[in-house]
BAGU-487299 format. One record per residue (C-alpha): x negated, y negated, z negated. Coordinates in steps of 0.25 Angstrom, whole numbers, plus 5000, padded with zeros to 4 digits. Each point is the difference from the previous one (the first is absolute). Layout:
N
XYZ/...
***
This chain:
904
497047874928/501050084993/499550034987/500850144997/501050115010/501249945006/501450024991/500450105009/499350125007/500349975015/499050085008/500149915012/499449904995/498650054998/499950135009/499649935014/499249894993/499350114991/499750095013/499549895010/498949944986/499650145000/499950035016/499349855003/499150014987/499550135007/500350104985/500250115011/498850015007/499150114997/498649984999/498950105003/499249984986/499050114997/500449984984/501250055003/500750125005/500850005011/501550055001/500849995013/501450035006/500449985015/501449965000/500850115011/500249905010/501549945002/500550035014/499949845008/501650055002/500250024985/500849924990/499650014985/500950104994/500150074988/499050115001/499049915005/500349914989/499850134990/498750035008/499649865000/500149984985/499450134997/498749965006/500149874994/500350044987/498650105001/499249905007/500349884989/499750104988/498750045007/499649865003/500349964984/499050124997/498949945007/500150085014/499549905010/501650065006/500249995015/501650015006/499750015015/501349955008/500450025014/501150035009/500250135012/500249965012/501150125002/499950045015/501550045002/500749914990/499449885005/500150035012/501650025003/499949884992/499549925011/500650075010/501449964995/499449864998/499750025015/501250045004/500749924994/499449865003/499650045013/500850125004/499050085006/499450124993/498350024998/499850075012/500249885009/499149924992/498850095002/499050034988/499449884999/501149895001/500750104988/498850004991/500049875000/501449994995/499750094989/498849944996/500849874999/501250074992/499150054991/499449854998/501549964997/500650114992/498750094996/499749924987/501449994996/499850144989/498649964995/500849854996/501050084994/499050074993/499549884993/501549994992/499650134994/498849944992/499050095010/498749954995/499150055012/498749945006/500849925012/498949985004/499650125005/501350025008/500050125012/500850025009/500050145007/499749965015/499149894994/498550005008/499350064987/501250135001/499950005014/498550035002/500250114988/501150065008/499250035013/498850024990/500850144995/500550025013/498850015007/499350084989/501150104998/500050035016/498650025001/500050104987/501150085009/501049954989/500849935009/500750045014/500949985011/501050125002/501450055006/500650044988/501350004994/500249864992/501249944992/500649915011/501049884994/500949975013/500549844995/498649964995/499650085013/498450064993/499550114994/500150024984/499150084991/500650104991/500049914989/500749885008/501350105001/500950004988/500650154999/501550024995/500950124999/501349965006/501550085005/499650085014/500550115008/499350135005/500450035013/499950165005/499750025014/499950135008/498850015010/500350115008/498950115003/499550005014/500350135003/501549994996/500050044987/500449954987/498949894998/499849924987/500649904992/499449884996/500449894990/499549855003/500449874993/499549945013/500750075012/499749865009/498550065000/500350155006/499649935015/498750004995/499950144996/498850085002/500250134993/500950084987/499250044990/500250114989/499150064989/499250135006/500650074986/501349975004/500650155003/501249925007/499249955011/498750085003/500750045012/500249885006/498649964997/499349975014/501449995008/500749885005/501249924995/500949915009/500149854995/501549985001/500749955011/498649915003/499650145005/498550004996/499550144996/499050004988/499150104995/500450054986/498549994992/499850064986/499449914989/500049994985/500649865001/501450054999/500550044987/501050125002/500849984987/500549865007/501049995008/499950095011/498550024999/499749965015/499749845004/499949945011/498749935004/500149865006/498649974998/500149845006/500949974989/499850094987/498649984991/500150154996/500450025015/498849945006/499250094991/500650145004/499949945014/498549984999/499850154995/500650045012/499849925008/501249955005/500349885012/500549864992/501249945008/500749894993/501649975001/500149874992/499549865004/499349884991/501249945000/500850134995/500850035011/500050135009/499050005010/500150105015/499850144994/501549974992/500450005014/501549935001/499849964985/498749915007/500249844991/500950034992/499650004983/499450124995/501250004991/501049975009/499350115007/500150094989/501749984999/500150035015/499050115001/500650084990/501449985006/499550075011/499450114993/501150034993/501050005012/499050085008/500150104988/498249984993/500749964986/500050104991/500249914988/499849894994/499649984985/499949884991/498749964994/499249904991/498949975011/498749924997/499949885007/498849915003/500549845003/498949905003/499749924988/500149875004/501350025009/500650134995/500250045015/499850175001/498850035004/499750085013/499050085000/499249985014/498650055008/499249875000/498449975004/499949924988/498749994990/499750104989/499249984988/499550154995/500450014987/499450154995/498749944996/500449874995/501150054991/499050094992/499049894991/501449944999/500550134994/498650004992/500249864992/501450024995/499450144994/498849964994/500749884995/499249905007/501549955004/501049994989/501750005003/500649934989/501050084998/499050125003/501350065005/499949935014/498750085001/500750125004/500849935012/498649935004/499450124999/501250075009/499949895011/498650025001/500150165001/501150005010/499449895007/500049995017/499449915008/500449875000/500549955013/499549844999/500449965014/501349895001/500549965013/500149854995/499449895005/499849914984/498950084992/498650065003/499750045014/499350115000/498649985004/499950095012/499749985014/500350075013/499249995013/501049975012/499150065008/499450134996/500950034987/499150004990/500349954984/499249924991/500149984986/499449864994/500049904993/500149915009/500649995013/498850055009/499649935013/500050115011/500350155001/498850094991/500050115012/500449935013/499649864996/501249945006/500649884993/501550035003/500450044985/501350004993/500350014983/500850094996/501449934997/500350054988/499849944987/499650084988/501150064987/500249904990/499550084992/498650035006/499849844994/500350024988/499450124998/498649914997/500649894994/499450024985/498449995009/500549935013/500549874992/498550004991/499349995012/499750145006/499550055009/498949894996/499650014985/500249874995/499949964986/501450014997/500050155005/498950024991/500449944989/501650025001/500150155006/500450104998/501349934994/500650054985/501550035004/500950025010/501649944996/500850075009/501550055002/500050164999/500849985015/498749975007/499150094994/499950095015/500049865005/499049934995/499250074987/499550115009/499749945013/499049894989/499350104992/499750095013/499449885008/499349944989/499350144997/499550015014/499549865001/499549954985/499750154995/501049944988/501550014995/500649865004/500650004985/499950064987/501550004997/501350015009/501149974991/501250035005/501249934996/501650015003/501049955008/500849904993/501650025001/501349944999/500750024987/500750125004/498750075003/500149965018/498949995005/500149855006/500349985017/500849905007/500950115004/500750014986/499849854998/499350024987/498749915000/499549924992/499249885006/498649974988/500349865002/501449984998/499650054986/498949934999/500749885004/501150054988/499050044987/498749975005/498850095006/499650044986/501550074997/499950085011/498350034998/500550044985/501350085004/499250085012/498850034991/500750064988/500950095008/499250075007/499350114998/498850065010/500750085012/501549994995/500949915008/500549904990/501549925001/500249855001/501049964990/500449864999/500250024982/498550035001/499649895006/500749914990/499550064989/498549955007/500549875002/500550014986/498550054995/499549875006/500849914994/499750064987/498549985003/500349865005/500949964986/498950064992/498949935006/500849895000/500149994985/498550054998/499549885007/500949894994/499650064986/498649975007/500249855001/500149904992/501049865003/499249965011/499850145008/498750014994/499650154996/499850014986/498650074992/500150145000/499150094992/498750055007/499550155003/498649955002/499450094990/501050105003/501450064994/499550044987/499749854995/501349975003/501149994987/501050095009/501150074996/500750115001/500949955010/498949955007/499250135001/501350085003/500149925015/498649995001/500050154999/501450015008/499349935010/498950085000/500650125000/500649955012/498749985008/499650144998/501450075004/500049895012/498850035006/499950154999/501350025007/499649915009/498950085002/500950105005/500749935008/501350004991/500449845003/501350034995/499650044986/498949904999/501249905004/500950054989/498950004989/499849855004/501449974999/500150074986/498849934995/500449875003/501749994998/500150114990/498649954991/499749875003/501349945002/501050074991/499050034991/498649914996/500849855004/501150034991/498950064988/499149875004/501249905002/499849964984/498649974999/500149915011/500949924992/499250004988/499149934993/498750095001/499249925010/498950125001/501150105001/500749925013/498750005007/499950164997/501450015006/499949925013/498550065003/500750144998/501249955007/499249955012/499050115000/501250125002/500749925009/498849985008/499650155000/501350035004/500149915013/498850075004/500750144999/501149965006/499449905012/499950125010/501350044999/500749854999/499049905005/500749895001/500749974987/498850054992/499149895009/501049874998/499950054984/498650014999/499749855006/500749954989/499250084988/498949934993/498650055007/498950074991/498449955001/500050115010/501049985008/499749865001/498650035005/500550115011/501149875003/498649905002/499550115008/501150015010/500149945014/501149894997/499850014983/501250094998/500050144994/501250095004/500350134994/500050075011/498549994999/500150024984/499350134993/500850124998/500050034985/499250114993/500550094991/499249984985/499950104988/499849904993/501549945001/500850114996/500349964987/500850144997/500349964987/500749875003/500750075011/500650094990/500449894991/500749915009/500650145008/500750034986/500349864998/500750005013/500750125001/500649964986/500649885005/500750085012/500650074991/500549884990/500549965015/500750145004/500649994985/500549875000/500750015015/500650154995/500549914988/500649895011/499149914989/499449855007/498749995001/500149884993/500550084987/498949994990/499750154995/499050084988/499450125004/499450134993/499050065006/499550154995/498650045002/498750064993/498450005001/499649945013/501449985007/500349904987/498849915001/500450005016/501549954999/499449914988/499049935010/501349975011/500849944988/500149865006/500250045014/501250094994/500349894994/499949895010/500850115014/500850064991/500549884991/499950074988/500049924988/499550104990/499250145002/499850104989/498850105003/500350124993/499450164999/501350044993/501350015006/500549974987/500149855002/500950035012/501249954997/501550085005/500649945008/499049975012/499850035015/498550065002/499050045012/498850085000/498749955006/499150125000/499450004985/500749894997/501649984997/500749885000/501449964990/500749875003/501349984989/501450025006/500249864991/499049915008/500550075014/501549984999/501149884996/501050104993/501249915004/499649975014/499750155003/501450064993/500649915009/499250045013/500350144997/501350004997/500449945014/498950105005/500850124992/501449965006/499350005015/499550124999/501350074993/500749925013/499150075010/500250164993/501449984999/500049955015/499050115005/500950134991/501149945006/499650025015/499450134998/501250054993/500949955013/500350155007/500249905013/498749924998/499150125000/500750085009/499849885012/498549954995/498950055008/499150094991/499049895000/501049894993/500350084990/498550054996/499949854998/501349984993/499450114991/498749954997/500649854996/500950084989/498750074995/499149875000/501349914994/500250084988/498450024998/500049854999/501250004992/499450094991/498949924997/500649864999/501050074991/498950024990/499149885001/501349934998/500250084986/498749964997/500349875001/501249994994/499250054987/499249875000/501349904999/
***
């Protein structure tokens, strides 16, 4: 067995090995322990269809980098996986498979011959995310996997349906649905994506019946007019009251329609009077309900024209709506036309405009079960993080219709209602009933739809526990802790949850909903195939490692604000893991002796204070520990990114610029008590730090910490375990201690250090080698002296400074020095040890005669009467400003070469 890391951080050689010990050693599983308190997250389930992208890949590691943490803090921490079974996306997957292996369409395979298909392309592909998953470092309980049309969802599924419908909540009506005419099914209102796009406002006359003027009505949709059924104005409308009551000609059609007076119309909008077609218009069908109007429709599923369009009949309804406004215009009905920014509803899954059609389809009532969900986010039963996604919960929820759950697809729930063939009558139930509850006949048919998408996943934080039976996992594990989610399906999913679960556990499903952003391209697009900007998780992964991309995603984003993919940031990760690797790397060798063996270190068996630490020690014992408490509070608030960035800090900026370099020499010495100190504290830290920085890098910080001497008690929990190792992942987060705070120590070494960046900054202003051996003055008084005095060696030691002179008087300073101000304390380095006089007259005599070079040359171009009068304007401002920034430079080499020439 390797005794220390490999020479060279290559994440693929231990991420897969390190995943697969974890999965097969069972460190995901959660186990219902009555010691412990439970936390749980149900992962939102991966469409079968999808591919791993970058957003599940921010979502993924978000509930990872939560559940790992909670876990570490002695959470009995449950990740509940699964996958949708995505009605309509699943199934035009298979019926292109069908039709193109087989070339036939669904149709003539029947239902069942079709299931079967689906069913055994989800076998093939359906598990093709959830592998994917595994390459992010997901650590959920696998064995706990759901599927959304698995036996245990199904029964829940017709379990709320039959429930609702005997409550009154749900029913079967002939309302005006969102109809998609490619995926060929109804939509809910959150399953249509709304854009404002370039349109046209067409005017039509519709002449008045008795020969008079008439009125005239703008439409965006003239291919609708065949369906008609009245013109209505506002009955405050001074321009129409008279036409109140009377009847209008459709043109050329030559349908007469009532004119009705309604408060729908607004008269400050165009002309103030619209025409009703209530068969295709939600706000339509409304007005028509008040008034009582007939519902004809013009427009078929498919979207072409039907009968009522007359010789328009087949054709598409946009075709239609070229052709028919030809015609109106020839026969003289325009009035105008008008360009306008029109909102546009597109299905969401194939972007095709939506139609909005009169179906008998299946409504849940959403009035009463809108309101406890209303009442949680109020009396902050149910959190948003950010709050601000509150207010469009709350929106959604306030607006909210009923929600049309009916699909005309054959792959999903079929909705568990039967008909009598015989004497008509439904029945709702669980399962399929044997004969007719009225006539007793046994000829019944199921309704042949399936059930929204969304109606599933809606119980998906109980229905995957157990429910509706209470087993011990829902008893134990619900109500879950937090809901990771995309603020792009909050109307989706987030509402449809918390309203199910308060009608059928009495409970908020969660705690949290924290809401996170889209991640974008460089230039701020949102990523689509369209503009050919994605990013594909494991082609990066397969480039830094999953740990880069986990570090790059969690520091950059901030709770509800998109965040942009840029590839400088995902180096510098893959740069933060070399460093931790390099630095670990030199810990462990300086660990061993010849033979690999780890050498004694000192022991904190009676605690810190026996210890002879020194200052060093307790300034990263308390860095460290500083850390903790910073780490976890913000963690606390869900701020992954800061907690992220403290870790980092604490660890490249500290530990490894820092404490190595201050500890380097006494490793090398001769002080055997004083090594052991420095390798316990050096292990101790580095340990500490893993374990902060495991949830957010998981892998490196695992293959690290199999190669750090284990402690007494962390060899007894490696005895304990099932196959004798002991993995971080299962390691105790740390605790912040008063006790380690060591305030006085921290302000030592914090003066010692910010000293030697200014000897630093000194001697590269100076253009002075590191290497050149320097004395210093240091100016100070009362406390502030006895400070800088205690940090002497470490001054002495980063700085390389051969001699240091503490002084409270300015006195001693010599002349001729360069000087920097550290708070109360002042720092003077002699000109003498900083410079070689000969070398640097030299430099700057060459470096006068450039710069004389470059004034003459600029002077000389902005005095040319033909230069400036051909530049741009922009040419010359820059010319301009290299005149002004060459003769500053001048200036000052100038005199620091007279200053110079005085010491030769």
């Amino acid at each position: 067995m390797e005794k220390n890391l490999a020479k060279t951080y290559n994440p693929k050689d231990f991420e897969e090995r390190i995943y697969t010990k974890w999965e097969e050693t069972g460190t995901f599983r959660a186990e219902r322990d009555a010691d412990k308190k439970p936390f749980t997250i149900v992962m939102p389930p991966p469409n079968i269809t999808g591919q791993l992208h970058m957003g599940h890949a921010l979502d993924h590691i978000l509930q990872d980098v939560l559940t790992r943490w909670k876990r570490m803090q002695g959470y009995s921490a449950l990740w509940l996986p699964g996958s949708d079974h995505a009605s309509i996306a699943t199934e035009v997957k298979v019926v292109e498979k069908i039709r193109e292996e087989e070339g036939i369409e669904k149709e003539a395979l029947g239902r069942e011959e079709f299931l079967k298909r689906a069913w055994a392309w989800k076998e093939e592909y359906g598990g093709r995310i959830t592998k994917q998953c595994r390459k992010l470092g997901d650590s959920c309980d696998w064995d706990r996997e759901r599927f959304t049309m698995d036996e245990g969802c199904n029964k829940a599924v017709n379990e709320m349906f039959v429930r609702l419908y005997e409550k009154g909540l749900i029913y079967r009506g002939n309302r005006l649905i969102n109809w998609c005419p490619e995926c060929g099914t109804s939509l809910s209102d959150a399953e249509v994506e709304h854009e404002d796009k370039n349109g046209k406002y067409w005017y039509f006359r519709y002449p008045a019946a008795d020969g008079g003027e008439g009125i005239v009505v703008a439409t965006s949709r003239p291919e609708t007019m065949f369906a008609d059924e009245a013109i209505a104005v506002h009955p405050d409308d001074e321009r129409y009251k008279e036409l109140i009551g009377k009847k209008v000609i459709l043109p050329i059609v030559g349908k007469e329609i009532p004119v009705i007076a309604d408060t729908y119309p607004d008269p400050e909008k165009g002309t103030g009077a619209v025409k009703i077609t209530p068969a295709h218009d939600p706000n339509d069908f409304e007005v028509g309900e008040r008034h009582n109007l007939d519902r004809p429709s013009c427009i078929n599923d498919d979207a072409t024209m039907n009968g009522l369009a007359g010789k328009y009949a087949g054709m598409n309804r946009f075709e239609c709506r070229k052709a028919w406004v030809a015609d109106l215009e020839e026969a003289g009905f325009l009035v105008k036309t008008e360009e306008k920014v029109i909102p546009s509803g597109e299905c969401y899954r194939c972007h095709t405009v939506i139609e909005p059609m009169l179906s008998d389809q299946w409504f849940v009532k959403m009035d009463e079960l809108a309101k406890p969900a209303i009442e949680v986010a109020k009396n902050g039963k149910l959190e948003h993080v950010p709050e601000r996604f509150e207010k469009i919960y709350l929106h959604w929820l306030e607006n909210i219709r009923d929600w049309c759950i009916s699909r005309q697809l054959w792959w999903g729930h079929r909705i568990p209602a039967y008909y009598c063939e015989e004497c008509g009558e439904l029945m709702v139930a669980r399962t399929a009933p044997d004969k007719c509850s009225k006539c007793g006949s046994k000829k019944l048919r199921q309704d042949e739809d399936v059930l929204d998408t969304w109606f599933s996943s809606a119980l998906w934080p109980f229905s995957t526990l157990g429910w509706p039976e209470k087993t011990p996992d829902l008893e134990y594990f619900y109500p879950t802790d937090v809901l990771v989610t995309g603020y792009d399906i909050i109307f989706f999913w987030v509402v449809r949850m918390v309203f199910s679960a308060l009608e059928t556990t009495g409970e908020a499903p969660f705690k949290y909903v924290y809401v996170h952003g889209l991640v974008r391209d460089a230039e701020g697009r949102k990523m689509s195939k369209s503009l050919g900007n994605g990013i594909d998780p494991l082609e990066v992964i397969d480039q830094y490692g999953t740990d880069a991309l986990r570090f790059m995603l969690m520091t950059g984003i901030t709770p509800g604000n998109d965040m942009r993919f840029k590839e400088d940031k995902l180096e510098a990760s893959r740069n933060f893991a070399n460093k931790l690797w390099n630095a670990s790397r030199f810990v462990i060798m300086n660990l061993q002796d010849e033979d690999g063996n780890f050498r004694e270190m000192a022991c904190d068996c009676e605690g810190l204070e026996k210890l002879a630490l020194r200052d060093e020690d307790k300034w990263i014992i308390a860095r460290v520990n500083d850390a903790v408490q910073y780490i976890t509070n913000t963690m606390e608030k869900f701020d992954l990114s800061l907690a992220g960035q403290r870790a980092y800090e604490v660890i490249w900026n500290e530990y490894c610029d820092w404490y190595i370099e201050l500890v380097k020499g006494r490793l090398y010495g001769d002080d055997e008590e004083d090594k052991k100190i420095a390798r316990y504290v050096l292990v101790r830290v580095l340990k500490d730090m893993l374990k902060l920085l495991h949830p957010f890098m998981p892998f490196i910080t695992e293959e690290i910490w199999s190669f750090l001497p284990k402690s007494d008690k962390e060899r007894e929990k490696a005895a304990e375990a099932v196959n004798s190792e002991h993995f971080l992942i299962k390691e105790s987060w740390p605790v912040f201690d008063e006790a380690y705070t060591y305030e006085e120590e921290v302000n030592k070494l914090e003066m010692a250090m910010e000293t030697i960046r200014a000897i630093r900054n000194i001697r590269a202003e100076a253009e002075a080698a590191p290497s050149r051996k320097l004395r210093a003055i240091l100016v100070a008084s009362g406390k502030n002296l006895e400070y800088i005095q205690a940090g002497e060696r470490y001054i002495k030691a980063l700085g390389n400074i051969t001699e240091i002179t503490f002084t409270e008087n300015k006195s001693e300073v010599p002349e001729e020095v360069m000087s920097a101000v550290m708070g109360a304390v002042e720092l003077f380095i002699p000109l003498d040890d900083l410079l070689d006089y000969k070398a640097e007259f030299e430099r700057l005599t060459k470096e006068k005669a450039r710069l004389e070079g470059e004034v003459k040359r600029v002077a000389s171009k902005l005095s040319n009467e033909g230069f400036v009068a051909k530049a741009p304007e922009k040419v010359i401002s820059e010319e301009k400003e290299k005149q002004i920034k060459y003769e500053d430079m001048l200036l000052k080499v100038t005199a620091r070469l007279a200053l110079v020439e005085k010491k030769l």
